[in-house]
C-alpha angles and dihedrals in degrees: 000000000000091000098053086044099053085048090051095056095042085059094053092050092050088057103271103141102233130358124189142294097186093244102106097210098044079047087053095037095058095044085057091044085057103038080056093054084050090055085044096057098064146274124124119342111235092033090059095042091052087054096044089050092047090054099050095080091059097039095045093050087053099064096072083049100048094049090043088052092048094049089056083038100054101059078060091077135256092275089058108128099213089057092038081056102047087045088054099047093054091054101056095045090047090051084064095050090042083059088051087044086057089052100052091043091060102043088047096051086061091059124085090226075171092086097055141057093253123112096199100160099046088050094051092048089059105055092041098048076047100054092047095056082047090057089057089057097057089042091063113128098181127042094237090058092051085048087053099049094033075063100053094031085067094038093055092041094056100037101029108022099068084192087285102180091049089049079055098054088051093053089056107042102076111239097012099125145005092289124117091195131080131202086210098048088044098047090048091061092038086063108032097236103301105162105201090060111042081054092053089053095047094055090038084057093042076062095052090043091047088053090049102057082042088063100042088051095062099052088053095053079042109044109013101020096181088051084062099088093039092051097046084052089054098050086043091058090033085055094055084044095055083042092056092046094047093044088058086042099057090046087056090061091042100063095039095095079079100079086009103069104053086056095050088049089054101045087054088047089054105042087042086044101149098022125108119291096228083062093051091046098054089043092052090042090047097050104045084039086055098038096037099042100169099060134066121234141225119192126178123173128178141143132313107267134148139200136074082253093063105033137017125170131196115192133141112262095230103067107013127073133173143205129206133206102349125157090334097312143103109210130182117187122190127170137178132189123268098220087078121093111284115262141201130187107251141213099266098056091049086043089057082043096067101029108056116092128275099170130060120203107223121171090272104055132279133321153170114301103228110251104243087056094049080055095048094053094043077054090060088059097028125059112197142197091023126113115295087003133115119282102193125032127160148156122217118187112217097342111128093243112203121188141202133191153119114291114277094003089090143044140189134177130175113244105186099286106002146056120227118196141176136198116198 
């Protein structure tokens, strides 16, 4: 027993993440913790919350273990390697969660908790000022000294705690409970529907949640010992339940850019009015490119000209909008997801481009083409709005057209007076 021991710590020492205890569920219990931190650290969203929420049952159910192996542990003295090994264990795997905590503290204090029912602070306070008694538990080193801060671990749950982490969940399951109010919901509008972070802060909160069913676990194997099966049941399915809620959440954000992005567009336009249209365009393409990451975007901006004559568009309403004479601009926005196969305009669109007709001979000479009928001959060559084919296409006569896009998915020539472009 010595001797695996021994090996455990060595590979530990020689940069293996966790090594063995010889009690199968606390073994178990600290490959998941890590296997969590790992989650918590990054990566794609859903896939990170899916393998946070398939870890809780295992780790959860490690937590009775792991008290009731540092109470036999602990009579062995404080040099005992098991014990040394389990201590040390506990704090690798809580620095990562201490670098999650930082990130969580720093999302919630931007956000006027004030103007809603939640007590964020207060419950996160809780759980932490918890989990840091429960710390001193797991660092006895007499028997006497556990006995002391069993004692006080149970004291400040039942008189301090106010079941903190459950008073969260209900905050985040829509509907759960008598509040109005919803962290996710909350956190959503705090941050304007950025993505990145809300998810940051999702996953940041699974974490707090997690501690503080940690912490609940141990004062029932403290405390209530045959409570202990019935309330990890309960987190596990509290924990889908907080998947399935976080999950919506984050699809909510996600197709916000549908009513979003006209409004950002608008705010820049407003605040660049005067300045060159090429410099609005590539503002307005930069921000809903940043913000709205999975989709690819298509910005044109030009002067404000009217008539069917001088301008004419052709885009798919699902996914185009425009915006006309405003603030001294003309704007056509068009995006598509990129989770479709990449595209790239080809030469035979740029080949129809230059091609069609912009002149009409009349008996007095040659003239412009108007620009609808410019549009209605490029549709005869282009379809648009079908699988693999252009979403966006347009003429603009004199009117100073400047694109944005990513690199290949967008096209525009000069043609005389007018500017022709296309977005597949």
């Amino acid at each position: 027993m010595k001797f695996l021991l021994l090996i455990s710590v060595i590979s530990v020492l020689t940069g293996s993440i966790f090594g063995g205890t010889g009690n199968d569920e606390v073994d178990n219990g600290l490959e998941v913790a890590v296997k969590i931190t790992e989650a918590l650290a990054g990566g794609e969203f859903t896939k990170s919350l899916t393998k946070i929420m398939g870890c809780v049952g295992p780790f959860l159910g490690s937590i009775g273990p792991i008290v009731g192996l540092i109470t036999g542990l602990i009579g062995m003295g404080a040099d005992s390697a098991e014990l040394a090994f389990l201590k040390k264990m506990q704090a690798r795997i809580d620095n990562r969660f201490d670098q999650v905590d930082s990130k969580l503290e720093a999302l919630s204090r931007k956000i006027d908790w004030s103007r809603s029912q939640i007590q964020f602070f207060d419950f996160e306070k809780n759980i932490i000022s918890m989990k840091m008694e429960l710390d001193k538990l797991y660092s006895s080193t007499s028997t006497a000294e556990f006995e002391s801060l069993k004692t006080a671990f149970i004291t400040m749950y039942e008189c301090v705690y106010q079941k903190s982490a459950q008073m969260l969940y209900e905050h985040i399951i829509p509907g759960s409970h008598q509040f109005s109010s919803n962290i996710l919901q909350e956190v959503i509008k705090a941050y304007d529907y950025d993505r990145k972070t809300i998810q940051t802060f999702m996953l940041s909160l699974t974490k707090l949640v997690l501690t503080g069913s940690q912490v609940e676990m141990a004062y029932y194997k403290l405390k209530v010992p045959a409570l202990l099966d019935r309330t990890k049941k309960q987190w596990v399915t509290q924990f889908k339940n907080m998947q399935i809620a976080m999950e919506k959440a984050d699809k909510q954000v996600e197709n916000a850019y549908k009513d979003k992005a006209l409004t950002e567009a608008k705010t820049i336009m407003t605040d660049h009015m005067g300045k060159e249209n090429a410099d609005v365009a590539t503002l307005i393409y930069e921000k809903l490119t940043n913000k709205y990451y999975w989709r690819d975007w298509f910005v044109v901006v030009y002067k404000d000209i009217s008539g069917y004559n001088n301008h004419a568009l052709r885009y798919c309403k699902s996914s185009g909008q425009t915006l006309f004479r405003f603030k001294g601009f003309n704007l056509l926005l068009s995006n598509a997801s990129k989770k479709r196969s990449r595209r790239i305009i080809s030469s035979y669109y740029k080949r129809v481009l230059k091609r069609v007709d912009v002149r009409e001979k009349k008996w007095y000479g040659y003239r412009d083409r108007r620009a609808d009928d410019v549009l209605k001959d490029l549709r005869k060559k282009i379809t648009t709005c079908a699988y693999r084919r252009p979403i966006a296409v347009g003429v603009a006569k004199k009117a100073n057209v400047a694109l944005a896009a990513a690199e290949g998915q967008a096209y525009v020539t000069k043609r005389r007076n007018f500017h022709l472009f296309i977005f597949i």
